[in-house]
N, C-alpha and C positions, 0 to 999 in steps of 0.2 A: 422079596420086595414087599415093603406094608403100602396096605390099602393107605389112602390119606384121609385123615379123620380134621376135620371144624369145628374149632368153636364157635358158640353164640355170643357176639358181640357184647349185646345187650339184650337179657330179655324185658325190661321195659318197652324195647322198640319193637319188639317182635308184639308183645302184646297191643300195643298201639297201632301196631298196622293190620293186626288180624280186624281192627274197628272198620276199617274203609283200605280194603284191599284194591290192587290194580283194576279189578274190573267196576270198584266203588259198593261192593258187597261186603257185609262182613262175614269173618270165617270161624270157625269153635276151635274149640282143641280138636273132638271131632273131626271133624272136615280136614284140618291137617294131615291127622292121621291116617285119614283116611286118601290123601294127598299121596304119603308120603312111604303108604304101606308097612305102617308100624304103627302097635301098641298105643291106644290116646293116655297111656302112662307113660310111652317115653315123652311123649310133648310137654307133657303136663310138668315132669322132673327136668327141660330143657328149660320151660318156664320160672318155676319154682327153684332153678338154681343147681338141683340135687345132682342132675347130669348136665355134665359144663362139653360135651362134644357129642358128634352126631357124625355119621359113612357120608361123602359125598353126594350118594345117591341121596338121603333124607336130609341133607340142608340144600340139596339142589330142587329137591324137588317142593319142602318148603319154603325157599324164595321163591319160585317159579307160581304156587299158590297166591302167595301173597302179591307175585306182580313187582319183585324188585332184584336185582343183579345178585347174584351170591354173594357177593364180597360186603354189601349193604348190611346184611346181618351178620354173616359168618368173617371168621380170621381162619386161616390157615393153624392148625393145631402143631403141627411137624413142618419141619424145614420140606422147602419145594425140592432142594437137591439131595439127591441120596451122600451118603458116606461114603471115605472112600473103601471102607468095608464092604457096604453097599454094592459100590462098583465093579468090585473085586467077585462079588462073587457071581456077577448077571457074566462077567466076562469068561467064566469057568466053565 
């Protein structure tokens, strides 16, 4: 079974809201990072476009920073249902 991987909406919005985050703070790459327990190059290449997805834990925990619902930034990268390959083999 694969972990489920998110993409970033938009990173215009993401950098928009890093300006006046939920608690009315602003936030850095930095501070994500440091949010999100990775690298302030992965954030920076989620900004910049370079890397277009991110583990659930690091877009959850980047919306959670910023103060806004996961789904607000991120899209689902992979189908929410497995295959029936998929299925086939969790039932083996």
């Amino acid at each position: 079974m694969t972990v489920p991987r998110f993409q970033l909406h938009d990173p215009d919005l993401l950098r928009t809201l890093m300006r006046r985050t939920g608690d009315g703070a602003r936030t850095s790459i930095r501070g994500l990072a440091e949010a999100a327990e990775v690298h302030p190059s992965h954030v920076g290449e989620l900004l910049t476009g370079d890397q277009k997805t991110a583990s659930f834990e690091v877009a959850s925990a980047i919306s959670g920073r910023i103060g806004v619902d996961l789904l607000v930034l991120w899209v689902p990268a992979e189908r929410a249902v497995g295959t029936t390959a998929d299925a086939q083999e969790v039932s083996q």
